[in-house]
GUBA-143611 format. One line per 3 residues: number of its first residue (from 1); their letters; for each residue z, y, x of N, C-alpha, C. Coordinates in steps of 0.02 Angstrom, whole numbers, padded with zeros to 5 digits, always signed. Example, Ala and Ser with C-alpha at 12.3 -4.5 7.8 and 13.67 -1.06 7.14 Angstrom:
1	as	+00390 -00284 +00660 +00390 -00225 +00615 +00390 -00165 +00660  +00354 -00112 +00642 +00357 -00053 +00684 +00394 +00002 +00645
# end
This chain:
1	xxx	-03000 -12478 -04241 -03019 -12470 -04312 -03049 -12401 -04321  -03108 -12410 -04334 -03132 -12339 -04342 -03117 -12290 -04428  -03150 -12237 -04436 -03113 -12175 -04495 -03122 -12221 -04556
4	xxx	-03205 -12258 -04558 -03212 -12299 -04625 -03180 -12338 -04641  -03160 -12388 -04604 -03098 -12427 -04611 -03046 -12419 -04653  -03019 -12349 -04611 -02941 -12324 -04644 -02966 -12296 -04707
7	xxx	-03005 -12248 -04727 -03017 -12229 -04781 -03001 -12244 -04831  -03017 -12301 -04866 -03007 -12325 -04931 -02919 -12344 -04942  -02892 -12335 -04887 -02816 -12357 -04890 -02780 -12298 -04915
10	xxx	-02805 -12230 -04909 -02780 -12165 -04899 -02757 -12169 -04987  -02792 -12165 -05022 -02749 -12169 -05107 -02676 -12197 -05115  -02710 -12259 -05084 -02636 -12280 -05093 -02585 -12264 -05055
13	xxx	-02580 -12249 -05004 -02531 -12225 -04941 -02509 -12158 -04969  -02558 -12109 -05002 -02540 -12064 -05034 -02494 -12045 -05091  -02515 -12106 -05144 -02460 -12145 -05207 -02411 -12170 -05179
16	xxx	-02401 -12200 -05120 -02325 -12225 -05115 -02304 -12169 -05071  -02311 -12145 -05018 -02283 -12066 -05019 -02262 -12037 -05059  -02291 -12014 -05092 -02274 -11966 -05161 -02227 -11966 -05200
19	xxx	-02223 -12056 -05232 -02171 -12095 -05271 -02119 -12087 -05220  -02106 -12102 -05134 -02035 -12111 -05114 -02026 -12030 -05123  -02053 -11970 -05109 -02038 -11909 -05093 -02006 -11901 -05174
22	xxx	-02036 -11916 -05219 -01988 -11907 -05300 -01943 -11929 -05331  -01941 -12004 -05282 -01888 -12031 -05299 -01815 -12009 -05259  -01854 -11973 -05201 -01781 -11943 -05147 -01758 -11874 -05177
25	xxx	-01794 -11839 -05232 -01767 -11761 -05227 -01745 -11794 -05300  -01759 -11855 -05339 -01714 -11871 -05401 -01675 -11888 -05388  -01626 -11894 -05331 -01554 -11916 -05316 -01544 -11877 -05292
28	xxx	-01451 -11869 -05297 -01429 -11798 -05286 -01419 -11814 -05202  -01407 -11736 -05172 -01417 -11741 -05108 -01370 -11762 -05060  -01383 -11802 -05015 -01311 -11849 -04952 -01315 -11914 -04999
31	xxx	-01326 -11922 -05066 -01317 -11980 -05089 -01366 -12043 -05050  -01343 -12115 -05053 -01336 -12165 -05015 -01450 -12171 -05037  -01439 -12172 -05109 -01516 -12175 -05137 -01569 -12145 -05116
34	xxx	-01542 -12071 -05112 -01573 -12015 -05082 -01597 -12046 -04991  -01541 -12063 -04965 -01554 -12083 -04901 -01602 -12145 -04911  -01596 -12177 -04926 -01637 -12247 -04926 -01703 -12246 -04945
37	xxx	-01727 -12202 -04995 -01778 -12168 -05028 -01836 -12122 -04956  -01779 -12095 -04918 -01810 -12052 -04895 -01809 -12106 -04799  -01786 -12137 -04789 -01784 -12191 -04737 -01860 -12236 -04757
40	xxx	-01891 -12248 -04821 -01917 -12295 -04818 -01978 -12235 -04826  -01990 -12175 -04835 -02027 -12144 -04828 -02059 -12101 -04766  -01993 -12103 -04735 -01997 -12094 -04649 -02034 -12152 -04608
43	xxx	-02028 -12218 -04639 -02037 -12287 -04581 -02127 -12270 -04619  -02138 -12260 -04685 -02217 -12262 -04692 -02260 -12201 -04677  -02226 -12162 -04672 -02261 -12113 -04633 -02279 -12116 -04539
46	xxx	-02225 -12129 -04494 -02243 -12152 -04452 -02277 -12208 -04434  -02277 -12256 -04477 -02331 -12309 -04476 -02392 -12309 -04496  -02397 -12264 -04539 -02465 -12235 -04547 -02513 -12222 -04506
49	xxx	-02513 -12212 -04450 -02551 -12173 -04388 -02589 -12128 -04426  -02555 -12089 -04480 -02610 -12017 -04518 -02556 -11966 -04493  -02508 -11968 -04459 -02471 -11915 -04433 -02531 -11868 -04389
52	xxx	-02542 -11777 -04389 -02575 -11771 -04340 -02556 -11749 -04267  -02574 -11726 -04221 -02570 -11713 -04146 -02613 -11657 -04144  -02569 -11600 -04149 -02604 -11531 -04142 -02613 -11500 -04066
55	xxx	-02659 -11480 -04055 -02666 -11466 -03958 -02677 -11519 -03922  -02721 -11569 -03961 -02679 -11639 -03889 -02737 -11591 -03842  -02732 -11621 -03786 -02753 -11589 -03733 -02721 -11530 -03711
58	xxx	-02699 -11502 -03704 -02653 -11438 -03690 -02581 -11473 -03693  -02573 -11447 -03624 -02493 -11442 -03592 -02474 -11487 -03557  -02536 -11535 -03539 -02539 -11566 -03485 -02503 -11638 -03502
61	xxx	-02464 -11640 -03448 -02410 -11720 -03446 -02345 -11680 -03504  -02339 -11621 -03518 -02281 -11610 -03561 -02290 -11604 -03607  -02367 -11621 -03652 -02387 -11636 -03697 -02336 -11688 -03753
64	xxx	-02336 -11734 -03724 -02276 -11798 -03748 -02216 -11785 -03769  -02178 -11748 -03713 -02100 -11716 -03733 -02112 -11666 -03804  -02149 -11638 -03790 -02174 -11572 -03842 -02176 -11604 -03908
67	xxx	-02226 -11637 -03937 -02238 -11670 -03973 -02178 -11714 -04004  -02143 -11747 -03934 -02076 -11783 -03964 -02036 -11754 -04008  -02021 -11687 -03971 -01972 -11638 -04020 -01990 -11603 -04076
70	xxx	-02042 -11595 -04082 -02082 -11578 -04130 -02082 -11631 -04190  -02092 -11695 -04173 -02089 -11717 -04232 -02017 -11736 -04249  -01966 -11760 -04214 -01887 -11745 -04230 -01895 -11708 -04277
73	xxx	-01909 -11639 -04266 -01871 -11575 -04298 -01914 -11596 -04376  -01987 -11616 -04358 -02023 -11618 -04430 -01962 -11676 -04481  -01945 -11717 -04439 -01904 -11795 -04483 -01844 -11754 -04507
76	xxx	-01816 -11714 -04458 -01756 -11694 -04487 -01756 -11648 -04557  -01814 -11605 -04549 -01831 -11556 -04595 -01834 -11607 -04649  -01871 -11646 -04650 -01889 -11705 -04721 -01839 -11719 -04742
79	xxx	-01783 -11732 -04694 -01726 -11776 -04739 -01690 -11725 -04744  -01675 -11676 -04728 -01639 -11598 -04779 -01672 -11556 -04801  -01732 -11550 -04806 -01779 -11528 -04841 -01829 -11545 -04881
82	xxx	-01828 -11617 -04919 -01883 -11640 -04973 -01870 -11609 -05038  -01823 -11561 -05053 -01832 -11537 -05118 -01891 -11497 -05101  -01905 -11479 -05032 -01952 -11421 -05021 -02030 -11432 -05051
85	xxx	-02025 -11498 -05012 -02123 -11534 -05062 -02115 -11512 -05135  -02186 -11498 -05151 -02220 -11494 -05212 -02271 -11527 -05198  -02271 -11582 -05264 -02321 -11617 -05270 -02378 -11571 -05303
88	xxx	-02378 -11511 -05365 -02418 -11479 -05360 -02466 -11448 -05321  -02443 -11458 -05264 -02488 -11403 -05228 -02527 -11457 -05151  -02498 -11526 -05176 -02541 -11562 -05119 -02513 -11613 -05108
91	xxx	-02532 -11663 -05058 -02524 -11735 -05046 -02450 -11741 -04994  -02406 -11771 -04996 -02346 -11774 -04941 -02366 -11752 -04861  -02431 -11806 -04859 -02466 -11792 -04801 -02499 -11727 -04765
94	xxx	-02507 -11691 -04833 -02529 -11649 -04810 -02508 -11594 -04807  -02427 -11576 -04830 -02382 -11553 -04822 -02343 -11544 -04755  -02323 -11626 -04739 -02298 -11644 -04685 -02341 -11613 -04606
97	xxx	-02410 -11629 -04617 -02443 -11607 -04554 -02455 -11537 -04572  -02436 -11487 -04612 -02451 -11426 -04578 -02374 -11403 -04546  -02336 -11433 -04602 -02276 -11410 -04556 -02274 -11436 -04469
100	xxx	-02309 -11498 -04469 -02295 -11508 -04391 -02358 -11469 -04354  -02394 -11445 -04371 -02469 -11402 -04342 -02438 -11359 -04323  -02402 -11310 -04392 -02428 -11236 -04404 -02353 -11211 -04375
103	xxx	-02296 -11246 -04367 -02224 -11234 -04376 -02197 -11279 -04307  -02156 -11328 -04311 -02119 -11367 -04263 -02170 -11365 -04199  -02236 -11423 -04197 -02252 -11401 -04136 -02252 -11329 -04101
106	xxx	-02286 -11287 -04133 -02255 -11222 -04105 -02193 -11201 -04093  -02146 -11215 -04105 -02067 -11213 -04101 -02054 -11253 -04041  -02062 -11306 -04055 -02039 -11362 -03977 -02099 -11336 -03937
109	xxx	-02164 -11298 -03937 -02191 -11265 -03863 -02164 -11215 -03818  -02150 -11165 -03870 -02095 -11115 -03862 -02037 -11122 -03827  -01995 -11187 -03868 -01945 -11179 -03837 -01957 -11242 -03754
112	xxx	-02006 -11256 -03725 -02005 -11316 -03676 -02030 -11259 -03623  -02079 -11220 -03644 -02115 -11198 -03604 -02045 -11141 -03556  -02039 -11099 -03581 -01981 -11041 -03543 -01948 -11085 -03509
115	xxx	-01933 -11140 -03516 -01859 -11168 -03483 -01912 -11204 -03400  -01971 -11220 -03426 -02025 -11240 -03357 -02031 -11192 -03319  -02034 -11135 -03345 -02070 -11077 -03331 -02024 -11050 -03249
118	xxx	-01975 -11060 -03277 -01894 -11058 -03265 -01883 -11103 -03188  -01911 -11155 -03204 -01924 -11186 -03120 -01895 -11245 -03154  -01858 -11279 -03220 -01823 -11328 -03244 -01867 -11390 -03226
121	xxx	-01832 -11470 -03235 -01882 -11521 -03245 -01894 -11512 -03317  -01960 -11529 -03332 -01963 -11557 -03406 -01945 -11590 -03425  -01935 -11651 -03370 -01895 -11718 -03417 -01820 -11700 -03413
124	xxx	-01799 -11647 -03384 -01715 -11635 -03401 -01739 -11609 -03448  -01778 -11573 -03491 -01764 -11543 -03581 -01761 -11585 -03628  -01699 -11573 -03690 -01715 -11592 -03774 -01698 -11680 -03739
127	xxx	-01634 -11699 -03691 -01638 -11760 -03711 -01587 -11789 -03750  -01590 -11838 -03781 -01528 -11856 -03818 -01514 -11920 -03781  -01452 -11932 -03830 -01379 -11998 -03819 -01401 -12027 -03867
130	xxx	-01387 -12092 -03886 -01369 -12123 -03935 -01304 -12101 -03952  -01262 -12079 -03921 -01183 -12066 -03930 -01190 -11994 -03946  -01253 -11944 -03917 -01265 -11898 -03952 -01236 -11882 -04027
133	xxx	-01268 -11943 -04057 -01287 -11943 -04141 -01219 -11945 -04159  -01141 -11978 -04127 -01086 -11973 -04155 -01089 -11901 -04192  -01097 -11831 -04149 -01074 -11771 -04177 -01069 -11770 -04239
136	xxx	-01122 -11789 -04279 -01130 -11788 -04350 -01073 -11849 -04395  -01035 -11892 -04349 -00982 -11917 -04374 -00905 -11898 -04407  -00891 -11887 -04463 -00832 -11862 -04457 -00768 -11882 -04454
139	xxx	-00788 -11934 -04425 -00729 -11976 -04405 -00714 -11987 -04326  -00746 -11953 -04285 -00731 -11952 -04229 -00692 -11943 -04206  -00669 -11976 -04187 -00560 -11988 -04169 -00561 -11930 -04106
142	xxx	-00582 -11936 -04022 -00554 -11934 -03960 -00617 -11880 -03947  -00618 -11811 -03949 -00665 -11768 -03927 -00649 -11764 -03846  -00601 -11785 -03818 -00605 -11795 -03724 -00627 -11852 -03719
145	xxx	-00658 -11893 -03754 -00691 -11966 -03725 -00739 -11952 -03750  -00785 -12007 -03723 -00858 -12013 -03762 -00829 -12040 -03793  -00880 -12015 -03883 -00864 -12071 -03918 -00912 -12130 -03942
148	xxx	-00861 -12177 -03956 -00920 -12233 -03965 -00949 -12232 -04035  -01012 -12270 -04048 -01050 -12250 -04092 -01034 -12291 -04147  -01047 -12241 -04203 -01017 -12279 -04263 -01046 -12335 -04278
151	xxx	-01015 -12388 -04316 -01020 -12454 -04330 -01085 -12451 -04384  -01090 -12405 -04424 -01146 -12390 -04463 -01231 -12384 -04423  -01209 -12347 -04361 -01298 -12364 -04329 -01303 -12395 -04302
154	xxx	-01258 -12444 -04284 -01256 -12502 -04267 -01301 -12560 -04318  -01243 -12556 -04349 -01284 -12606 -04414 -01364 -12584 -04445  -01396 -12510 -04425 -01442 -12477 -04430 -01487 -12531 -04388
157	xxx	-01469 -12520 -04337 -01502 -12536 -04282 -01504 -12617 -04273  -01463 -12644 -04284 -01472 -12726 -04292 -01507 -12769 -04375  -01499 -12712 -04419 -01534 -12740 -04461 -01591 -12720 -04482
160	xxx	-01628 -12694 -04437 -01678 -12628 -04445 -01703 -12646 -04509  -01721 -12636 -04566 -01717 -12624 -04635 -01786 -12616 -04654  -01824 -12579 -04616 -01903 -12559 -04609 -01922 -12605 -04558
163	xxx	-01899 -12617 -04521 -01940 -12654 -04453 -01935 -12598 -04398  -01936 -12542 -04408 -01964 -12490 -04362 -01934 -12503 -04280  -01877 -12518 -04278 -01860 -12516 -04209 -01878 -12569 -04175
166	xxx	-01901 -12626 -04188 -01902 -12686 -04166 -02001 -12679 -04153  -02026 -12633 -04198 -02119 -12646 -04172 -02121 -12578 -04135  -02058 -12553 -04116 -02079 -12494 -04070 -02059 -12543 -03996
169	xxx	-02115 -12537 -03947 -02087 -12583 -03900 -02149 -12562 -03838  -02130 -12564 -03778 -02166 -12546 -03713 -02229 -12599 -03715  -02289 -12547 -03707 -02353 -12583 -03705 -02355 -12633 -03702
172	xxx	-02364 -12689 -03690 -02388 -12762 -03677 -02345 -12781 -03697  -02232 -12774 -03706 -02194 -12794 -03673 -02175 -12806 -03762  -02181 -12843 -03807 -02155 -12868 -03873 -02074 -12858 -03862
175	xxx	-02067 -12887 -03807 -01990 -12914 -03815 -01943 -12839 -03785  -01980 -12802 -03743 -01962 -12721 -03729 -01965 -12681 -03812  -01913 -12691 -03856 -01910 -12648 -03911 -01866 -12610 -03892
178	xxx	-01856 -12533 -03944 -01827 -12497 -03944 -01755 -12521 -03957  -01763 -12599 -04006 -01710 -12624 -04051 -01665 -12655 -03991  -01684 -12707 -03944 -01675 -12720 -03912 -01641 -12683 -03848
181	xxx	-01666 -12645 -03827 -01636 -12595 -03786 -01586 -12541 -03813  -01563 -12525 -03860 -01527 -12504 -03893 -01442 -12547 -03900  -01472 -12607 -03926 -01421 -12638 -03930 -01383 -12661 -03879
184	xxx	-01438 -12662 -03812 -01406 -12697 -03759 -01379 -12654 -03751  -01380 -12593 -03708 -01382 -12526 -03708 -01309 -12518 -03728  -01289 -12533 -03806 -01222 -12529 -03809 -01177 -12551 -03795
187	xxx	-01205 -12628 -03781 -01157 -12688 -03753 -01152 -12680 -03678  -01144 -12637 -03655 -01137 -12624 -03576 -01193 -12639 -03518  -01262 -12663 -03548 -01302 -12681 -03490 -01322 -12613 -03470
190	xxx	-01335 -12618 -03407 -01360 -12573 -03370 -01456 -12572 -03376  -01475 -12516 -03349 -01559 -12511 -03334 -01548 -12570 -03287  -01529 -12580 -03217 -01554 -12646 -03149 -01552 -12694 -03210
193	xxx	-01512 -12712 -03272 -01495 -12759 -03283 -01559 -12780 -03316  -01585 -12725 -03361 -01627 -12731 -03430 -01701 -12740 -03382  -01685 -12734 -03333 -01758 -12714 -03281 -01779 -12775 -03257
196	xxx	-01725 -12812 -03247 -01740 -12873 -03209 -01741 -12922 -03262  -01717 -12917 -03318 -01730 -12955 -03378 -01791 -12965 -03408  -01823 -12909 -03426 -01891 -12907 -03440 -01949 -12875 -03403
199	xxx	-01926 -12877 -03330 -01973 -12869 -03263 -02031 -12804 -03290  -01965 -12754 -03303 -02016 -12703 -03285 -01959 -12628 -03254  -01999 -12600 -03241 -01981 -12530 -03205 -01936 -12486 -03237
202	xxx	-01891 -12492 -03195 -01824 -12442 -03232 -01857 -12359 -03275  -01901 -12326 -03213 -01924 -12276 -03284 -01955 -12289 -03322  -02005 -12350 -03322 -02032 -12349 -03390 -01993 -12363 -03435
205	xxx	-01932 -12415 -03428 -01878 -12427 -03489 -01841 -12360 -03496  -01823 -12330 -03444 -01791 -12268 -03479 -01831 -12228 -03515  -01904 -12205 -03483 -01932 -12155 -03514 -01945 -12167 -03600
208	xxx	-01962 -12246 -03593 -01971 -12284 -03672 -01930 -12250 -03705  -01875 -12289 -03682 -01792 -12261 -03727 -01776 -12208 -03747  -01786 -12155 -03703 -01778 -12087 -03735 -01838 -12061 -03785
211	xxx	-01910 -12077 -03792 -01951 -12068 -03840 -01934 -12089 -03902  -01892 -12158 -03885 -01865 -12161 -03961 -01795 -12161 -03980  -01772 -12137 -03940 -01717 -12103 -03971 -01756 -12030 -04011
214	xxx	-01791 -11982 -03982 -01824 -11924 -04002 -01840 -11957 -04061  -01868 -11998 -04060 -01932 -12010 -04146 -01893 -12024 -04186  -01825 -12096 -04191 -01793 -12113 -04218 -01722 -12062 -04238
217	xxx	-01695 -12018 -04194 -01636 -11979 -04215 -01619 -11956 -04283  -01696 -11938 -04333 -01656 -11916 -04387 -01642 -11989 -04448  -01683 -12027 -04436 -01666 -12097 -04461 -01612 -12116 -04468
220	xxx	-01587 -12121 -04395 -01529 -12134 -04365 -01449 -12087 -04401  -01477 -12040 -04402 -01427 -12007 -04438 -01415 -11997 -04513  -01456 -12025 -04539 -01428 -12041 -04597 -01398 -12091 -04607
223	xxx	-01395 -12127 -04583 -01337 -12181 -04587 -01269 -12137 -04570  -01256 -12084 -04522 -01188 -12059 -04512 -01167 -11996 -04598  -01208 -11987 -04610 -01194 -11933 -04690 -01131 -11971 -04711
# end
């Protein structure tokens, strides 16, 4: 689809932006509204493909990780930081991408690059758990066990609400979703298992998996508030 295409869509993508970003800082904050407000404003922004990609070309194959964390930190900022937008002074969109230009990507380069520099793998940096996301639970019974993940991103994750986890899915592979691998994921299957199920390559299902855990984490955590 080329720029003309999308064009004429941009008003409106802009109006319903706008409306969820006002309707999230009119509910008070941690509230259930506030979250839901700002979840359905997260799933249309990444579906948008108007998110931008500052440097592509620079930093090689660690371009991807970079970017991953970068936009985390941008999702997280949104959902504890939308009192921050002013609609006076510009479009959600265009808010959102300078903070990821001018701010986070530079932050996640910073912090990827020293630790390479360092002799580290890249793919050992910035990875998460799904069991990660407990921390933010405060009900976490057994801090010497892992703990298991609350029943809430669970139900996140099986009823995906937006769709989002279920059309995030390995190139060709429909049935390779994030939603899917997640859930198995909890139910004890293994990678040989998930590999031989949908006949593909243990790193590409892992590498999948951890991209969206990165994209999805602050989503994800609003369900634990």
């Amino acid at each position: 689809m080329n720029q003309s295409d999308e064009s004429p869509d941009m008003p409106q993508l802009d109006d319903r932006l706008r409306q969820l970003a006002i309707a999230a800082q009119n509910h008070p904050q941690d509230s259930p509204a506030r979250q839901r407000a700002l979840t359905v404003l997260i799933g249309v922004m990444l579906r948008s493909g108007k998110l931008c990609r500052p440097r592509r070309g620079q930093f090689q194959m660690l371009y991807e990780e970079i970017y991953a964390e970068a936009l985390q930190r941008l999702l997280l900022f949104i959902c504890e930081r939308i009192d921050a937008y002013d609609r006076q002074k510009g479009e959600v969109l265009q808010w959102v991408n300078f903070l990821l230009s001018q701010r986070f990507f530079i932050e996640a380069s910073r912090d990827f690059l020293p630790a390479v520099y360092k002799g580290m793998d890249a793919r050992a940096v910035k990875h998460l758990t799904l069991e990660s996301l407990d921390k933010y639970n405060p009900h976490e019974l057994n801090p010497q066990l892992t703990p298991p993940l609350s029943q809430e991103v669970k139900d996140c994750l099986a009823e995906d609400p937006e769709g989002l986890f279920a059309q995030a899915y390995v190139a060709d592979h429909p049935a390779a979703s994030f939603q899917h691998l997640a859930l198995k994921r909890l139910e004890g299957y293994s990678w040989q298992d998930l590999s031989i199920e949908l006949d593909i390559a243990i790193p590409t299902l892992s590498s999948f998996y951890q991209r969206c855990l990165t994209r999805f984490a602050p989503i994800l955590k609003t369900y634990l508030l």
